[in-house]
Every structure is written in structure tokens, then in C-alpha cells.
N, C-alpha and C positions, 0 to 999 in steps of 0.2 A: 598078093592080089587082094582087092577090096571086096568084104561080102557085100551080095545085093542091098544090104541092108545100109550098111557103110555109104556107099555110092549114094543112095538114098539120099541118106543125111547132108553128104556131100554139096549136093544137088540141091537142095533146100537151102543149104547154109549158103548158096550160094546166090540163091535168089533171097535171101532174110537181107543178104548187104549190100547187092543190088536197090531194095526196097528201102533202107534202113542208109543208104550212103555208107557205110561203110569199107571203111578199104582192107588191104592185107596189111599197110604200115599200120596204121592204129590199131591190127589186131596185134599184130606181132609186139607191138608198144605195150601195149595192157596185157600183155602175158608174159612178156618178155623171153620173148624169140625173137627171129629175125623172119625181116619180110617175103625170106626166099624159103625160109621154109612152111609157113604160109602158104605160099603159090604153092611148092611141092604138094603139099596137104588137099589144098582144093582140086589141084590137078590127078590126083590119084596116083601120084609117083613113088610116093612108096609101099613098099612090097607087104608090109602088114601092119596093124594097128598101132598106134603107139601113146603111150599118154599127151601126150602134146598135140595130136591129131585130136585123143577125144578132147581136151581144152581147149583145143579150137574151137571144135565142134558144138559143146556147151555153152561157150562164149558167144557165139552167134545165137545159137537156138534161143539163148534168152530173149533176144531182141526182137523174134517174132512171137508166136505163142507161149514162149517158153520155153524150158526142156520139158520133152516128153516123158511119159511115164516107160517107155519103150528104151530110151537114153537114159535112165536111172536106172530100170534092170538090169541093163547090160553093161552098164559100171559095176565091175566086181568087185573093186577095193571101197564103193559107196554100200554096195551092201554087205560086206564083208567086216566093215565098221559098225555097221547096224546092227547085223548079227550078232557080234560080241559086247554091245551096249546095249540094246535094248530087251527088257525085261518082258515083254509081248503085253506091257498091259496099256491102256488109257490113258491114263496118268504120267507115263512116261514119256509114250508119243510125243502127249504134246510138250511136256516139258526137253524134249530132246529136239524139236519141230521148233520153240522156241528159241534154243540153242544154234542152231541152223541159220534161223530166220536173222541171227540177230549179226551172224558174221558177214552180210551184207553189208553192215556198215564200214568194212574194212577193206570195201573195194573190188576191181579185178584181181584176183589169185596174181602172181609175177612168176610162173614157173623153172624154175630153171630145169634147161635140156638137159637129158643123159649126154654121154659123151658119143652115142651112136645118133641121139636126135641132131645133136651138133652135126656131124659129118654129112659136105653133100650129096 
């Protein structure tokens, strides 16, 4: 089951491609899933989170405001990376915020599913 907050997201994400034309094939295209798991994801069908749900998720949320500072906390493995690179100082931020900023040039992420994301 999806936390309230998930559903949230969901819900936004789903008005972001509404607003934005966006479909599920072109998400599923630029992440590299498939477009039925996609609709799974937006429909709340499956039973718990899964990384492919949050990169959905983030993958829309750019399109509107952003991602939220509420969808980077609750990325573990984003701050979990953080955690063990960053030095807690100024100087570092920005040079790792630099870092960050700059792997935009290389496009949508192409994920590939685990083999339970795969199954429908």
C-alpha cells in the first residue's frame, strides 16, 4: 500500500503530465520501462515503493516545479551518497552541487528494472 504521502506525489505527477502533455510511453521511453508499468505506478498498483516508482516520480516532478525538497529526503540512496561524500563544509556543497548540476547534460537517467520491477 502507498503512504499518504506517495499517493500525493502520485496525484501531482499526474496532474504535472496532464499540464505538461506528457504521456506514460514517453515516460516509460526516457527511463526505460515499459509503458504498463508506468500506468501500474500512476494507478497505485503496486504494493510498495520501488525505485522505478520514485523515477517516475522525479521524472515528472521536474517538469513542474521541480523535485521537492520533501522527494530528495525521502530518497535514501540520495542522501545516503551525500552522507558519505560530503565533508559538511561550503566549499564542498558547492563543488558536489556542481557535480550534480552538470550530469544533466547526460540526459534522462535509462533505468533498468529489477527483475521483480519487470514482473506484472
Amino acid at each position: 500500500m502507498h503512504s499518504t504521502e506517495q499517493k500525493a506525489r502520485i496525484e501531482k505527477a499526474l496532474q504535472i503530465c496532464k499540464a505538461q502533455g506528457l504521456t506514460q510511453a514517453q515516460i516509460a521511453s526516457d527511463l526505460g520501462a515499459s509503458q504498463s508499468q508506468v500506468s501500474r505506478i500512476f494507478a497505485g498498483q503496486s504494493v510498495k515503493a520501488s525505485r522505478l516508482a520514485e523515477e517516475v516520480l522525479l521524472y515528472v516532478e521536474k517538469f513542474g516545479v521541480g523535485v521537492t525538497a520533501e522527494a530528495v529526503k525521502s530518497n535514501s540512496e540520495l542522501v545516503d551518497a551525500l552522507a558519505t561524500t560530503w565533508d559538511g563544509s561550503a566549499a564542498h556543497a558547492r563543488a558536489l552541487s556542481a557535480v550534480i548540476r552538470s550530469l544533466s547534460a547526460l540526459g534522462p537517467l535509462h533505468v533498468v528494472p529489477t527483475p521483480k520491477e519487470r514482473r506484472p
